[in-house]
C-alpha positions as CSV (number, residue, x, y, z in Angstrom):
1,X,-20.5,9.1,-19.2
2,X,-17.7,6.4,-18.8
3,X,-14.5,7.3,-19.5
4,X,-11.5,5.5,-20.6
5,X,-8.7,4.5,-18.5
6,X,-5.3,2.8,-18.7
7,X,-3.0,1.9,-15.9
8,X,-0.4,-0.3,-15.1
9,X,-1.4,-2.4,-11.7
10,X,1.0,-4.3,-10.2
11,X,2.8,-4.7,-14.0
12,X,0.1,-5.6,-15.6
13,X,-1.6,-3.2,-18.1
14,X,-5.7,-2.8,-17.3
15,X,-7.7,-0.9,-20.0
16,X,-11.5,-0.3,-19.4
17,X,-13.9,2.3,-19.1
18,X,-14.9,3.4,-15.6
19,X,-17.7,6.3,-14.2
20,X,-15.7,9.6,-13.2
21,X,-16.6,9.1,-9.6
22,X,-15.2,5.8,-9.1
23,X,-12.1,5.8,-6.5
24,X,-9.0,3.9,-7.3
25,X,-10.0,1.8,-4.4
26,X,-13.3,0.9,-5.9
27,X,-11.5,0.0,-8.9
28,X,-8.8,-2.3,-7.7
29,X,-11.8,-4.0,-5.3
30,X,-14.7,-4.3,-6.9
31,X,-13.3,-4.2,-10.8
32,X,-9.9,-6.0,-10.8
33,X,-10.2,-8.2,-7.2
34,X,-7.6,-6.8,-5.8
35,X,-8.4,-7.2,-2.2
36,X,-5.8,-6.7,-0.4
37,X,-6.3,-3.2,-0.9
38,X,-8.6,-2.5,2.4
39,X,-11.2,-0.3,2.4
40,X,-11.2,1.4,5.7
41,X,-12.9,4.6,6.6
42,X,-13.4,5.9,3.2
43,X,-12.1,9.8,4.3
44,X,-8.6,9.4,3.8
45,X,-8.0,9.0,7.7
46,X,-6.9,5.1,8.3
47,X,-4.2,4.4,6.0
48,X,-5.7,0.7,5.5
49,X,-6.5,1.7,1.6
50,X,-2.7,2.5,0.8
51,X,-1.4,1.7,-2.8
52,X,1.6,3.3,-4.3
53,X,0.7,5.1,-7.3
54,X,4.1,5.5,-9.5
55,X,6.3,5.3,-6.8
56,X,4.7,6.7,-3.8
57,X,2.2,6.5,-1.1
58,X,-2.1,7.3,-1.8
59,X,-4.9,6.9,-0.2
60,X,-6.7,5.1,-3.0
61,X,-10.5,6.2,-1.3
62,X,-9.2,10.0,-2.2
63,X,-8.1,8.9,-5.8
64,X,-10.3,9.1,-8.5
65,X,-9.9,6.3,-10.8
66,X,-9.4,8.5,-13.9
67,X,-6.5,10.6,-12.0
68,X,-4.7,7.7,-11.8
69,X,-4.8,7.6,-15.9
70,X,-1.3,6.3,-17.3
71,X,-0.3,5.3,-13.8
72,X,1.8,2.8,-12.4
73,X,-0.1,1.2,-9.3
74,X,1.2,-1.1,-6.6
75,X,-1.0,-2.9,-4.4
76,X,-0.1,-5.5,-1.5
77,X,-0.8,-8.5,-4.0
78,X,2.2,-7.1,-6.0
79,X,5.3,-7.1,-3.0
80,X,5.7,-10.8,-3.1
81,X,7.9,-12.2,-6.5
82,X,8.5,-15.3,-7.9
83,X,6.5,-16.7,-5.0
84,X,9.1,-15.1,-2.6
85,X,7.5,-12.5,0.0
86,X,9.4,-9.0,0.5
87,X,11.5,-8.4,2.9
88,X,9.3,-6.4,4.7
89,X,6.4,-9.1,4.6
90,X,9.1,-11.1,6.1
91,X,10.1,-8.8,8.5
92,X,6.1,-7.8,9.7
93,X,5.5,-11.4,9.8
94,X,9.2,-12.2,12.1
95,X,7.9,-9.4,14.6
96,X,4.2,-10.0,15.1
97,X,3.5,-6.6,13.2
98,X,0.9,-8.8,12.1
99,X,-1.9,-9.3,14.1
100,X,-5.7,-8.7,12.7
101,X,-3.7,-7.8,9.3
102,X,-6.4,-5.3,8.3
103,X,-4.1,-1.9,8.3
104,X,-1.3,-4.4,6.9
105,X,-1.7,-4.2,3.2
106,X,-1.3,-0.2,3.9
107,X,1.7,-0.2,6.1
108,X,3.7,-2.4,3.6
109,X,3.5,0.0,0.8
110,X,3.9,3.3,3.1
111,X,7.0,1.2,4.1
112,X,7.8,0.0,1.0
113,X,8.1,3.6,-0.1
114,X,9.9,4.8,2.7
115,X,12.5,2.6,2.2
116,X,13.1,3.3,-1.2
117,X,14.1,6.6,-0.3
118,X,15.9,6.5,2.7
119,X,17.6,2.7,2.7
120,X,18.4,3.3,6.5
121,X,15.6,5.2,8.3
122,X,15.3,6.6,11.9
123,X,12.4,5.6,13.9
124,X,11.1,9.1,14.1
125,X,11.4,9.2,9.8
126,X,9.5,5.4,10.2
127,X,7.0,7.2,12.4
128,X,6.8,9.9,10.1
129,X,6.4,7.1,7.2
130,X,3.9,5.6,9.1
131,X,1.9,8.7,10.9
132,X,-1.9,8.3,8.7
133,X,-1.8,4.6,9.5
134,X,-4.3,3.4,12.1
135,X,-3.6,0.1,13.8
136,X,-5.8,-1.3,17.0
137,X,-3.5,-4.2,17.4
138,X,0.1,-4.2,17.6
139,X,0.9,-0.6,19.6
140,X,3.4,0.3,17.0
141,X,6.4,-1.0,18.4
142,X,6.7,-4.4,16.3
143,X,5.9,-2.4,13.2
144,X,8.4,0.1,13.6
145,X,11.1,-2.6,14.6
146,X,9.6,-4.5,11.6
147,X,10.3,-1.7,9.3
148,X,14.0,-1.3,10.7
149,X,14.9,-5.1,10.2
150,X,13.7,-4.9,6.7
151,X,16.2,-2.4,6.1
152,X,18.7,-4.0,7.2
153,X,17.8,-7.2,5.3
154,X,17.8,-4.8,2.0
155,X,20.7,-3.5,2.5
């Protein structure tokens, strides 16, 4: 039996009904289009499904849709404004923290998070930030300096 749900995605409010097993990643992918949102390895392990749900980091594939009821949602497709990227798109993009981009959309909104708590983070809190992220391309470094240059730029 569907069930109703109403949440805020990247400030716009979505209303629909939804089955209680669908995960918030389901629903932003297959529902709303929201792509960006990556579905990885489905067990909470990768990171690549990362949304910020009112504020801080989740592993959408571990969220059921309707625990996410009254919820403000961010997804990748929500950092840029006005047509501007964020700082930290900036900043991945400045020091080739992009490469494939898969784990991308993920590390921006753990990042993203981070940041809004601690304006001026240590590499072992950006580490920390960063630690159930999963990325086969860049080694780490160039996200980690990403992440610190982006901080400085938001300053």
């Amino acid at each position: 039996m569907k069930q109703h749900l109403s949440i805020t995605v990247n400030g716009d409010l979505w209303e629909g009904e939804v089955e209680p097993h669908l995960t918030l990643l389901r629903l932003l992918r297959e529902e709303m289009g929201l792509v960006g949102t990556k579905a990885g390895c489905e067990i909470g392990e990768c990171g690549a499904c990362t949304v910020l749900l009112n504020g801080e980091p989740v592993q959408s594939c571990l969220v059921l849709a309707v625990e996410a009821d009254g919820s403000r949602i961010e997804t990748v497709e929500g950092l840029a404004t006005d047509g501007k990227l964020h700082p930290l798109q900036e900043a991945f993009m400045e020091k080739g923290a992009v490469q494939c981009g898969f784990c991308t959309p993920g590390m921006l909104l753990a990042s993203k998070a981070l940041l809004a708590r601690q304006p001026d983070p240590g590499v072992e809190e950006i580490k920390a930030a960063l630690s159930g992220h999963l990325c086969r391309c860049t080694g780490y470094e160039s996200i980690i300096a990403a992440v610190q240059l982006a901080a400085t730029r938001m300053k």
